[in-house]
mmCIF file of the C-alpha atoms, coordinates in Angstrom:
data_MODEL
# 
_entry.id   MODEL 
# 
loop_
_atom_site.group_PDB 
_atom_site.id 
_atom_site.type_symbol 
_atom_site.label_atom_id 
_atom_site.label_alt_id 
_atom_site.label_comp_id 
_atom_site.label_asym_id 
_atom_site.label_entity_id 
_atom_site.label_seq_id 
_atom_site.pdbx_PDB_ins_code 
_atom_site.Cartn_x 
_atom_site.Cartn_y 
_atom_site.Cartn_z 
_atom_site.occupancy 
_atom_site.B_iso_or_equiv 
_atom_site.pdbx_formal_charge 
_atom_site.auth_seq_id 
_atom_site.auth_comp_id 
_atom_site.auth_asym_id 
_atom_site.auth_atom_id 
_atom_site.pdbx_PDB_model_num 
ATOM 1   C CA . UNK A 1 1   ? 82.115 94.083  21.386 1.00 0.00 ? 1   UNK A CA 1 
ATOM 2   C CA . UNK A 1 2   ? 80.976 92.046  24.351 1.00 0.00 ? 2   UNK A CA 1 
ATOM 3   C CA . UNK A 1 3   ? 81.103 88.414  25.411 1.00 0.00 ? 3   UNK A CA 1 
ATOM 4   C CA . UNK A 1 4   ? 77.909 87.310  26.504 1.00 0.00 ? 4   UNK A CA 1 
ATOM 5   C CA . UNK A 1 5   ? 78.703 86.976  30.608 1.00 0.00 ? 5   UNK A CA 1 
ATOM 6   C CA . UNK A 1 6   ? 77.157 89.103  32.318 1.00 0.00 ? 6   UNK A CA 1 
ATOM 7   C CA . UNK A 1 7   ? 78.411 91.277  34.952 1.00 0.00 ? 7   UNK A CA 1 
ATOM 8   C CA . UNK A 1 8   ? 74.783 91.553  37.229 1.00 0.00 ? 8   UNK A CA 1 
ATOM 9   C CA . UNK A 1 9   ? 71.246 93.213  36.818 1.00 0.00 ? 9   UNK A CA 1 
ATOM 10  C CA . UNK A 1 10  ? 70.872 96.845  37.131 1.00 0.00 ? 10  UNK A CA 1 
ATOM 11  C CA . UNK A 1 11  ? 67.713 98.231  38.130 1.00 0.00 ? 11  UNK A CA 1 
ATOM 12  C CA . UNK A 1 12  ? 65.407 100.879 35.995 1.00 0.00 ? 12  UNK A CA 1 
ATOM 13  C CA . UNK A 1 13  ? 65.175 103.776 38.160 1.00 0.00 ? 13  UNK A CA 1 
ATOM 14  C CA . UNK A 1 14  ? 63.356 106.395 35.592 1.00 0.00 ? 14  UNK A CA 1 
ATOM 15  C CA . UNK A 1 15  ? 61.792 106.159 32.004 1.00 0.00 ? 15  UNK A CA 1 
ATOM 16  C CA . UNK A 1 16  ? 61.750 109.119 29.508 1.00 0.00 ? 16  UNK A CA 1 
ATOM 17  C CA . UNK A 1 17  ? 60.231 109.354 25.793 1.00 0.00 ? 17  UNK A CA 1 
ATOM 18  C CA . UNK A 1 18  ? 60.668 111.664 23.589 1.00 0.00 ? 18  UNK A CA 1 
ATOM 19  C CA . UNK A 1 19  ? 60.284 112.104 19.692 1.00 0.00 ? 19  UNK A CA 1 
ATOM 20  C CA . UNK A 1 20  ? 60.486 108.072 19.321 1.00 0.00 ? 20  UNK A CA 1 
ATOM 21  C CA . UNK A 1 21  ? 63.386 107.901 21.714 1.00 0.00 ? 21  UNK A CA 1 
ATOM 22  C CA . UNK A 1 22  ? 63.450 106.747 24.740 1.00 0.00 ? 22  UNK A CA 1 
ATOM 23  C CA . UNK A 1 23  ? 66.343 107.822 27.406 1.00 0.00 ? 23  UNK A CA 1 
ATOM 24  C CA . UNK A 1 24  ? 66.561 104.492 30.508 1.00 0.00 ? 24  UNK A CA 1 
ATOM 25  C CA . UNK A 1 25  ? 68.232 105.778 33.785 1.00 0.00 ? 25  UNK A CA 1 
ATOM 26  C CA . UNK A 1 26  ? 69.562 103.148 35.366 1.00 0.00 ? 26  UNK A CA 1 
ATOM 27  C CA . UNK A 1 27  ? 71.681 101.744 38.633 1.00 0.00 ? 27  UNK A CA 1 
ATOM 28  C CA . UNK A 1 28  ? 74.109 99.298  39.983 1.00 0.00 ? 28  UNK A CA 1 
ATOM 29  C CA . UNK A 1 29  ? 77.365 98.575  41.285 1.00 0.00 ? 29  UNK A CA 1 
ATOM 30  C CA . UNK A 1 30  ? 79.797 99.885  38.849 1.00 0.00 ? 30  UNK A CA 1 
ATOM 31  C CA . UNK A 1 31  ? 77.642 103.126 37.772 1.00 0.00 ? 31  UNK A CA 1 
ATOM 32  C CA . UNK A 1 32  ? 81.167 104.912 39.305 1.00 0.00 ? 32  UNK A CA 1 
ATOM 33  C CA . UNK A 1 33  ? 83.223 103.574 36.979 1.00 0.00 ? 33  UNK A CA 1 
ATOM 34  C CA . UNK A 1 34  ? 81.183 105.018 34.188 1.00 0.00 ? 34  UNK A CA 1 
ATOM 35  C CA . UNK A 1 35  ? 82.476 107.616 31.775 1.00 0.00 ? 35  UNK A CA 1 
ATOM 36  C CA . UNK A 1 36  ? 79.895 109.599 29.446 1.00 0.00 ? 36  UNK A CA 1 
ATOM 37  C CA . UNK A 1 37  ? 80.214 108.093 25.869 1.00 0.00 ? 37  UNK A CA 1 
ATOM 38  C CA . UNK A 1 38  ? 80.718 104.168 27.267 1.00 0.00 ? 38  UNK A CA 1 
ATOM 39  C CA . UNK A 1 39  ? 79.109 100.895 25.803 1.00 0.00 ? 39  UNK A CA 1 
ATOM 40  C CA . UNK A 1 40  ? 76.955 99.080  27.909 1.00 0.00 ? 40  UNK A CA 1 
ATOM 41  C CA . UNK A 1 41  ? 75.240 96.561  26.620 1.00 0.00 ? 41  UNK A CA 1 
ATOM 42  C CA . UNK A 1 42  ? 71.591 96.050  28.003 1.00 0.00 ? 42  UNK A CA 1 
ATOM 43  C CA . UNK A 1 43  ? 69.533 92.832  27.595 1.00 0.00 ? 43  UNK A CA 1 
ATOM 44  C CA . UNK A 1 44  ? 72.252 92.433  24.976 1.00 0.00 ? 44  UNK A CA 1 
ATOM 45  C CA . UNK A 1 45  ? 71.295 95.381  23.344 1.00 0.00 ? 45  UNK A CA 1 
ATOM 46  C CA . UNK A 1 46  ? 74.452 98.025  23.134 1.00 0.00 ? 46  UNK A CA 1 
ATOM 47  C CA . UNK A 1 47  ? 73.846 101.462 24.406 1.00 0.00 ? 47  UNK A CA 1 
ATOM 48  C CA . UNK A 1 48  ? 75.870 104.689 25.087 1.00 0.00 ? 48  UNK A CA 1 
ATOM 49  C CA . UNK A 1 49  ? 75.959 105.953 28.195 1.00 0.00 ? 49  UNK A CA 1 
ATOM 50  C CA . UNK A 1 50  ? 74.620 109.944 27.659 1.00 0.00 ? 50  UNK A CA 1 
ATOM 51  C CA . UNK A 1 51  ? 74.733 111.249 31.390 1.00 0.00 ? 51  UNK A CA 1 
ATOM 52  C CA . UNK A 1 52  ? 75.574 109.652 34.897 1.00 0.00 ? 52  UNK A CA 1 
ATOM 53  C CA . UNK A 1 53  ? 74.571 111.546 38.505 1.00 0.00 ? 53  UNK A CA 1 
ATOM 54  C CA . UNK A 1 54  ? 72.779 110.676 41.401 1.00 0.00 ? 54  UNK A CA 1 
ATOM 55  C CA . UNK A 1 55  ? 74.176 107.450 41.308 1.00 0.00 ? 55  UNK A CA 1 
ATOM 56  C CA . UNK A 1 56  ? 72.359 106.229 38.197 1.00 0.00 ? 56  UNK A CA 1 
ATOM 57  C CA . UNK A 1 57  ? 73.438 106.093 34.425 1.00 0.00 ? 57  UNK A CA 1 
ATOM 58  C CA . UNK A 1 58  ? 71.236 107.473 31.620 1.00 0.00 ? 58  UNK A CA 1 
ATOM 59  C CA . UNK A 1 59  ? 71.176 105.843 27.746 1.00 0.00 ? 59  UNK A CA 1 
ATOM 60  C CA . UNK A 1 60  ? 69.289 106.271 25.201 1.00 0.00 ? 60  UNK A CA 1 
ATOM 61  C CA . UNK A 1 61  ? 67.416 104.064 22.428 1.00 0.00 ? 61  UNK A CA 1 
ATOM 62  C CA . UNK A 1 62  ? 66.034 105.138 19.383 1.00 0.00 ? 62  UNK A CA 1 
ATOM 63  C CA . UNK A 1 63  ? 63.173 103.777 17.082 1.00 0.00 ? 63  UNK A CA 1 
ATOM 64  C CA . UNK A 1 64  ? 65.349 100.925 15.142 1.00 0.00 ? 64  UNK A CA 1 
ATOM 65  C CA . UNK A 1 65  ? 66.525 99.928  18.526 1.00 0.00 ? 65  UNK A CA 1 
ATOM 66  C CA . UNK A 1 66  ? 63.032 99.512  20.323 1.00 0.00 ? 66  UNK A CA 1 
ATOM 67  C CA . UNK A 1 67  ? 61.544 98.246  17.135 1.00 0.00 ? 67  UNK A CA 1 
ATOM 68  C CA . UNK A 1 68  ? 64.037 95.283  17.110 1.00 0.00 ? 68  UNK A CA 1 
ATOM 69  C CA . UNK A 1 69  ? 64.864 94.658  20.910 1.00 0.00 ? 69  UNK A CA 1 
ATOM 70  C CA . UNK A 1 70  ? 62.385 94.306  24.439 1.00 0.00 ? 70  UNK A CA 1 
ATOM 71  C CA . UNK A 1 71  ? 63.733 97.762  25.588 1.00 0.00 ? 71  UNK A CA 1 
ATOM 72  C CA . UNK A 1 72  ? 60.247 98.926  25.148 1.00 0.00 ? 72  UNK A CA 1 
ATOM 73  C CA . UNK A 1 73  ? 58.647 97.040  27.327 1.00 0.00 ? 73  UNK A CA 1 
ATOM 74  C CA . UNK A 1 74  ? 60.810 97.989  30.586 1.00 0.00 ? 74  UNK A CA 1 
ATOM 75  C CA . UNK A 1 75  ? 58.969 99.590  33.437 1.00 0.00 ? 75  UNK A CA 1 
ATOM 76  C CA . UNK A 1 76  ? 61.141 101.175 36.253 1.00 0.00 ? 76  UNK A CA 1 
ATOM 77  C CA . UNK A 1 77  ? 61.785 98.616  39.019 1.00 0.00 ? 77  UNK A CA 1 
ATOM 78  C CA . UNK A 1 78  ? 63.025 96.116  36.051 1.00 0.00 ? 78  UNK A CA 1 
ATOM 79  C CA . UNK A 1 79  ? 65.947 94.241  36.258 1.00 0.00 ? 79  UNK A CA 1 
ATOM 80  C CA . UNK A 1 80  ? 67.871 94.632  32.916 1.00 0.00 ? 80  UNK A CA 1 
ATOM 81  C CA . UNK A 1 81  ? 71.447 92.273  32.266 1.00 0.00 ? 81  UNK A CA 1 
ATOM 82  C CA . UNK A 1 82  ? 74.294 94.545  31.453 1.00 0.00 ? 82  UNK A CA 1 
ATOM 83  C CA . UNK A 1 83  ? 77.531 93.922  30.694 1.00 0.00 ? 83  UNK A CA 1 
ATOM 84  C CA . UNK A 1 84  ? 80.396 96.548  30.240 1.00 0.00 ? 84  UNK A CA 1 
ATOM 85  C CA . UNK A 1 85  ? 82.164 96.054  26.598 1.00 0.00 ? 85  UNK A CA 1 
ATOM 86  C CA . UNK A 1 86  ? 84.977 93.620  26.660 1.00 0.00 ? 86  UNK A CA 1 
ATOM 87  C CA . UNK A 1 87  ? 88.645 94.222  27.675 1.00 0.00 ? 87  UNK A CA 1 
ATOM 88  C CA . UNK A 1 88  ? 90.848 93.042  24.023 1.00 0.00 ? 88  UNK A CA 1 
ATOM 89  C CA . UNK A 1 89  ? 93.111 91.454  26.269 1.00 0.00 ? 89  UNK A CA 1 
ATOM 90  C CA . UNK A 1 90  ? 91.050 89.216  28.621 1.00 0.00 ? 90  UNK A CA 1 
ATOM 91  C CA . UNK A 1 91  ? 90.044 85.790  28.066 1.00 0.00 ? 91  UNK A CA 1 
ATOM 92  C CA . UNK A 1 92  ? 86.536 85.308  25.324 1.00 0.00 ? 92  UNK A CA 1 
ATOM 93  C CA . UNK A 1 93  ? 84.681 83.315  27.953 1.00 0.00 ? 93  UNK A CA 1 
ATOM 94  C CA . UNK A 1 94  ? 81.164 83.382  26.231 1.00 0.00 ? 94  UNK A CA 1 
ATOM 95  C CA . UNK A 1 95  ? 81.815 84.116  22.693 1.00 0.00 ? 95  UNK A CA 1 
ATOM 96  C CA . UNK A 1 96  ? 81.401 87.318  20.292 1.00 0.00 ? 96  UNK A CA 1 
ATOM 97  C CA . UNK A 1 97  ? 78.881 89.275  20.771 1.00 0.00 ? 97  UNK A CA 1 
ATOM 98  C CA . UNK A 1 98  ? 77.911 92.671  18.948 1.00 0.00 ? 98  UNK A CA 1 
ATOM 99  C CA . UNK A 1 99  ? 75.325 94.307  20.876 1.00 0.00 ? 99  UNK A CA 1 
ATOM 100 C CA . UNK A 1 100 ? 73.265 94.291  17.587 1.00 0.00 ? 100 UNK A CA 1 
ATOM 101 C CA . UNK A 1 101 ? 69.937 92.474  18.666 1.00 0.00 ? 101 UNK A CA 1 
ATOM 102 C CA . UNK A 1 102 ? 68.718 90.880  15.687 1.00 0.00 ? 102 UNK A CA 1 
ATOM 103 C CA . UNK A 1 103 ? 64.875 90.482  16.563 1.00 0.00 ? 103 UNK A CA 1 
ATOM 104 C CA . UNK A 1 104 ? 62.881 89.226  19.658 1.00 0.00 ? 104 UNK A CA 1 
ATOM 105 C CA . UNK A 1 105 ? 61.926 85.713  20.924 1.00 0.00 ? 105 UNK A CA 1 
ATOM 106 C CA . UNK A 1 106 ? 58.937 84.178  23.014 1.00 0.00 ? 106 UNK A CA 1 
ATOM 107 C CA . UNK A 1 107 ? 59.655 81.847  25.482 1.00 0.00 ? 107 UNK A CA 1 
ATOM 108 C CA . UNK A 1 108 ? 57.083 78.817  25.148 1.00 0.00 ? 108 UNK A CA 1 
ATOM 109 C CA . UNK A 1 109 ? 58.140 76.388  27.912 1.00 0.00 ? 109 UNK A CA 1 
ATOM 110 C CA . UNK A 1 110 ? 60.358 76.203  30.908 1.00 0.00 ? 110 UNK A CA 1 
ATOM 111 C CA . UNK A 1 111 ? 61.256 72.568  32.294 1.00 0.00 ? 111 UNK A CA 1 
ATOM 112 C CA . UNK A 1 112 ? 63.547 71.718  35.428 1.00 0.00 ? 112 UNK A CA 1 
ATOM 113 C CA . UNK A 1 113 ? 66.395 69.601  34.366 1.00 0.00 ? 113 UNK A CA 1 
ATOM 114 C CA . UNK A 1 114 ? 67.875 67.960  37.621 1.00 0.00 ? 114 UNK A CA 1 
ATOM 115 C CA . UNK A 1 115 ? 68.584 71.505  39.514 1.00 0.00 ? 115 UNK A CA 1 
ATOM 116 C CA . UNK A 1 116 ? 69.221 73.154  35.678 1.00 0.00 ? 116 UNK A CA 1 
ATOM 117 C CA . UNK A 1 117 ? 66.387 74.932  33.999 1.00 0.00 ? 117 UNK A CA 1 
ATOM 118 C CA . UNK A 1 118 ? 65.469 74.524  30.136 1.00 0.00 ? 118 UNK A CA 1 
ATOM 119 C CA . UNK A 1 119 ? 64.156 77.286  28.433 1.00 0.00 ? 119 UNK A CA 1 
ATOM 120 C CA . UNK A 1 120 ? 62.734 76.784  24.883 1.00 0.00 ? 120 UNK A CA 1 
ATOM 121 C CA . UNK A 1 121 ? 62.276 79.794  22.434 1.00 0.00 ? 121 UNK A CA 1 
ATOM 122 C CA . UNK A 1 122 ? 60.156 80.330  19.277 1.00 0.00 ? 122 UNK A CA 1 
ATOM 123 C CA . UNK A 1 123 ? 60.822 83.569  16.850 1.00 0.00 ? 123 UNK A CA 1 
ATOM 124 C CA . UNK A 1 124 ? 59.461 84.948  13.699 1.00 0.00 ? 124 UNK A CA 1 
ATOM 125 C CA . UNK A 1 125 ? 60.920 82.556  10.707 1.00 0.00 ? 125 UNK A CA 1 
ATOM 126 C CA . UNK A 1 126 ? 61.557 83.538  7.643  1.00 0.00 ? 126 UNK A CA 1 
ATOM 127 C CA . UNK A 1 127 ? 63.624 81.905  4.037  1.00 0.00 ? 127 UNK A CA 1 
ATOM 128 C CA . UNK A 1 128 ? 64.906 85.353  3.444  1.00 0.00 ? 128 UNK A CA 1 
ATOM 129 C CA . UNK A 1 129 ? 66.103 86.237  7.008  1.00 0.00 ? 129 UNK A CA 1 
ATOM 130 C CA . UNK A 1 130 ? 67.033 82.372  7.172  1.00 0.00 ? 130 UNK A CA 1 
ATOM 131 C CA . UNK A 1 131 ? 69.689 83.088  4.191  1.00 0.00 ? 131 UNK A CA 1 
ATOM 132 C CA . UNK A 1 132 ? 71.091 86.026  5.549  1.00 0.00 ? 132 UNK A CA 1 
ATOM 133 C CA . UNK A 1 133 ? 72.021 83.738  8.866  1.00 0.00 ? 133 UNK A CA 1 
ATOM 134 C CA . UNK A 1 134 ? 69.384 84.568  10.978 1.00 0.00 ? 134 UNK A CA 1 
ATOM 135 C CA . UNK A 1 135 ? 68.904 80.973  12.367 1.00 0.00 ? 135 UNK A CA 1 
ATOM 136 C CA . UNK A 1 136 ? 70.386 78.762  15.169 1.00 0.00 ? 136 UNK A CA 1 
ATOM 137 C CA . UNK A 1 137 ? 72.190 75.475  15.005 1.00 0.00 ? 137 UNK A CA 1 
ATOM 138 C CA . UNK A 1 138 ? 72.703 72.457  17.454 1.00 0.00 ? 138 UNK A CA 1 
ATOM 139 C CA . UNK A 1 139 ? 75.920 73.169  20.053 1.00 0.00 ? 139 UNK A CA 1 
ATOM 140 C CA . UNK A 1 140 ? 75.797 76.511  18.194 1.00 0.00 ? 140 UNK A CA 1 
ATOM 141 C CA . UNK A 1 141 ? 76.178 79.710  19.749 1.00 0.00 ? 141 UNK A CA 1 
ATOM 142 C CA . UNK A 1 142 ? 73.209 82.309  20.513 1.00 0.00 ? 142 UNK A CA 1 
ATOM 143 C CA . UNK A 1 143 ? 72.784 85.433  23.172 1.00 0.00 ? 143 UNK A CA 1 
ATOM 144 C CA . UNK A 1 144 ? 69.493 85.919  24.955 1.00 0.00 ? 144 UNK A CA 1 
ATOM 145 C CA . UNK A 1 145 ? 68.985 88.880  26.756 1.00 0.00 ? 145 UNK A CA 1 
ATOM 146 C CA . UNK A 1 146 ? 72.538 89.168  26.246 1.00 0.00 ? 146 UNK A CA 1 
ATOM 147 C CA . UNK A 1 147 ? 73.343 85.650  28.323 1.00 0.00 ? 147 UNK A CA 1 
ATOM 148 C CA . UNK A 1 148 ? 76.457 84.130  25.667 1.00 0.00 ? 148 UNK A CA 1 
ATOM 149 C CA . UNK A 1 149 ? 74.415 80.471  25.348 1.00 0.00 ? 149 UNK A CA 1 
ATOM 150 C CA . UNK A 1 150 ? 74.676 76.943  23.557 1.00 0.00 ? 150 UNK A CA 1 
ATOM 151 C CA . UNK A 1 151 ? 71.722 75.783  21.419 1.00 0.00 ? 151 UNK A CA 1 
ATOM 152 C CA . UNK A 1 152 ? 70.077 72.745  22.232 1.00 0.00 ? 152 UNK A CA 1 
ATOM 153 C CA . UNK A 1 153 ? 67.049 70.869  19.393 1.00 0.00 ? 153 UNK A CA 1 
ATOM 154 C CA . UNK A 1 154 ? 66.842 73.776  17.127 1.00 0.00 ? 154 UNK A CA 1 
ATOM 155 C CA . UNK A 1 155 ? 64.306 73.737  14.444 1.00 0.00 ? 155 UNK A CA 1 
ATOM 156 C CA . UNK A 1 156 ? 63.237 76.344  11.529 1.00 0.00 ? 156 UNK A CA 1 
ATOM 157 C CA . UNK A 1 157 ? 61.837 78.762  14.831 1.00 0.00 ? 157 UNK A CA 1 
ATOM 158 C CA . UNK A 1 158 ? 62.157 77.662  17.583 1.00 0.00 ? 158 UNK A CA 1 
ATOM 159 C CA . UNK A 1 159 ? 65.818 76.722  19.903 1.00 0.00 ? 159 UNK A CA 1 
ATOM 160 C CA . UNK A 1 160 ? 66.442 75.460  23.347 1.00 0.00 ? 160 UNK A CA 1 
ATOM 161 C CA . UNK A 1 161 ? 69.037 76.624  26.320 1.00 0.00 ? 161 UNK A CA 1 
ATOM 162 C CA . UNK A 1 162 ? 70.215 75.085  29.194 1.00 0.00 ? 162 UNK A CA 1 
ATOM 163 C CA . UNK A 1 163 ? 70.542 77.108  32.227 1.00 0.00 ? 163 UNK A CA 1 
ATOM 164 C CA . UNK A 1 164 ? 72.657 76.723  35.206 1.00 0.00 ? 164 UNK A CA 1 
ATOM 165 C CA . UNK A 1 165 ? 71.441 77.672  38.549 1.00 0.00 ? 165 UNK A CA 1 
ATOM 166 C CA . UNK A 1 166 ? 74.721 80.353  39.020 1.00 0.00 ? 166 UNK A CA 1 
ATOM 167 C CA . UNK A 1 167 ? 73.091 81.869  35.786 1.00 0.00 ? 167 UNK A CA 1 
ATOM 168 C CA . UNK A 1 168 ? 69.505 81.485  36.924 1.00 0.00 ? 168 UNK A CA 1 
ATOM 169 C CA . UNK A 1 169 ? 70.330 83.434  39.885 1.00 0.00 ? 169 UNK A CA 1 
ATOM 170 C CA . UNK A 1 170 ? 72.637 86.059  38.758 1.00 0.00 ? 170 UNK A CA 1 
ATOM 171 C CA . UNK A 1 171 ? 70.928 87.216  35.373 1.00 0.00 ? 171 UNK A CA 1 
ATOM 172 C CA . UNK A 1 172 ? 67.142 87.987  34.650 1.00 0.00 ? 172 UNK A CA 1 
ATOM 173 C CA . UNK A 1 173 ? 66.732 84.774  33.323 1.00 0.00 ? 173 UNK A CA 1 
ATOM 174 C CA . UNK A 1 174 ? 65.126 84.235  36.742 1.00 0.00 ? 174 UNK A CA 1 
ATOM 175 C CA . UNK A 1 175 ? 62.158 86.015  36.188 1.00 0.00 ? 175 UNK A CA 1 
ATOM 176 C CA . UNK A 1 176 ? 61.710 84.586  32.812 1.00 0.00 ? 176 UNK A CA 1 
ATOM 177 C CA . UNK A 1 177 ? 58.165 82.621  32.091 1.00 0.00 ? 177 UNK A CA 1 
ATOM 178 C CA . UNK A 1 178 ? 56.177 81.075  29.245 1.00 0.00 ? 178 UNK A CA 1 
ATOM 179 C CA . UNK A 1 179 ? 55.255 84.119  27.060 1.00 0.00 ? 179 UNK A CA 1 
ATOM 180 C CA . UNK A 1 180 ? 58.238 86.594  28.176 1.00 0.00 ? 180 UNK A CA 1 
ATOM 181 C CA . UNK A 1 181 ? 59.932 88.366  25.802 1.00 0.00 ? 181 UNK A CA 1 
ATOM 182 C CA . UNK A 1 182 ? 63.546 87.941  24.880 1.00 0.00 ? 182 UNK A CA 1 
ATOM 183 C CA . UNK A 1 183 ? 66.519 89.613  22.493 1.00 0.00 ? 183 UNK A CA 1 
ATOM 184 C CA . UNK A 1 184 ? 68.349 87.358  20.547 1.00 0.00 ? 184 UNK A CA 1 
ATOM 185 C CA . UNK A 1 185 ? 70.780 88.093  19.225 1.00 0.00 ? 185 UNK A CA 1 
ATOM 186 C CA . UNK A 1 186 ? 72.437 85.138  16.314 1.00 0.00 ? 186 UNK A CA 1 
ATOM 187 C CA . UNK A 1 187 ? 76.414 84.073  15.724 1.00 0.00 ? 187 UNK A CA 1 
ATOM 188 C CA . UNK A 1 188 ? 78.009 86.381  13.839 1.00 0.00 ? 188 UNK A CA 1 
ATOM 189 C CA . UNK A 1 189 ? 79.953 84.107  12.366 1.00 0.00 ? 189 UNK A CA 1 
ATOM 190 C CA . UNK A 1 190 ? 76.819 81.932  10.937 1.00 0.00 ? 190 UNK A CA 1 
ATOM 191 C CA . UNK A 1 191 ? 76.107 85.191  9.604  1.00 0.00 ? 191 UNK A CA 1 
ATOM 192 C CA . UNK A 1 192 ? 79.403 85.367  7.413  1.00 0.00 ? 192 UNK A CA 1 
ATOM 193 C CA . UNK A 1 193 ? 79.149 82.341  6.468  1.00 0.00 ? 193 UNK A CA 1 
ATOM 194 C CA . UNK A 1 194 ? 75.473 82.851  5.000  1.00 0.00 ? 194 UNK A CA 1 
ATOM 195 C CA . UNK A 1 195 ? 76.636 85.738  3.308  1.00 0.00 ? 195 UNK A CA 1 
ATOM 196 C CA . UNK A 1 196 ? 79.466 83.829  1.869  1.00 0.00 ? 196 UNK A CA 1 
ATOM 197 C CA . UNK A 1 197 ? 77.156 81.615  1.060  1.00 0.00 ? 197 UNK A CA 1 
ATOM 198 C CA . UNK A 1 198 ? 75.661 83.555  -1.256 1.00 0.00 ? 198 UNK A CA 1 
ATOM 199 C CA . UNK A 1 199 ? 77.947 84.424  -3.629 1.00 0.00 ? 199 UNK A CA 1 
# 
């Protein structure tokens, strides 16, 4: 389980694929404090970490994984968010967050607010994924790339964020542009409450 803040960028330092799979070695700061078998999550996307040496990190992510999330388009220099999973007895300062991406987004414009930067965001709709609470709602809660976030103007596909310029320059949301691709990843709790719903 995570909480949406993210700790900093790490960097891509090598790409491998094999039988669908593909294995991301990676570096930053805390790649010391590692162990074999931690979460990490990556772009919001939880990952195990399968090797560390050299000063780098190595996880892996199979087919569902890259099918769902942006993982697949990483080249090595990228600068991924990552976030270590959180301590139980810490303060939730973004709010719960799996690690289970849910599908990817399109960013469609990006507007200065007064030193803050709005990013809108339009994604595949559908009734049936709708139902099952795969949707956004006003002040609601959504992660993007893995960044805990409050929705601004949603409609049936599209949502808006605000960011902050500590954000802006901290997580890759700097290099974001019209026609990047983002994981989202929706409230879990919208999601129980669909499901509820439903019965």
């Amino acid at each position: 389980m995570f909480s949406g803040i993210i700790e900093e960028m790490a960097t891509v330092t090598a790409i491998r694929k094999y039988e669908g799979n593909i294995d991301f070695s990676l570096t930053c700061s805390f790649v010391s404090e590692l162990k074999i078998d931690q979460s990490v999550a990556h772009n919001g996307v939880c990952l195990t970490v399968v090797d560390i040496q050299n000063g780098c990190y190595t996880v892996t992510a199979m087919k569902e994984t890259l099918d769902r999330s942006n993982l697949s388009l990483l080249q090595v220099g990228d600068k991924v968010n990552v976030e270590r999973s959180m301590l139980m007895n810490g303060r939730l300062d973004g709010h719960i967050v799996q690690g289970h991406v849910d599908q990817t987004a399109r960013c469609i414009n990006v507007a200065d607010a007064d030193g803050s930067t709005y990013y809108t965001f339009e994604y595949p709709y559908s009734k049936e994924m709708a139902r099952r609470g795969y949707f956004t709602v006003d002040k609601g809660s959504v992660t993007v790339n893995g960044v805990s976030l409050t929705v601004c103007e949603p409609t049936e596909s599209t949502f808006k964020v605000a960011i902050i310029p500590y954000t802006h320059e901290n997580t890759n949301f700097k290099f974001i542009q019209v026609g990047s691709v983002v994981n989202i990843e929706f409230d879990i709790l919208g999601k129980y409450v669909a499901r509820l719903s439903t019965f």
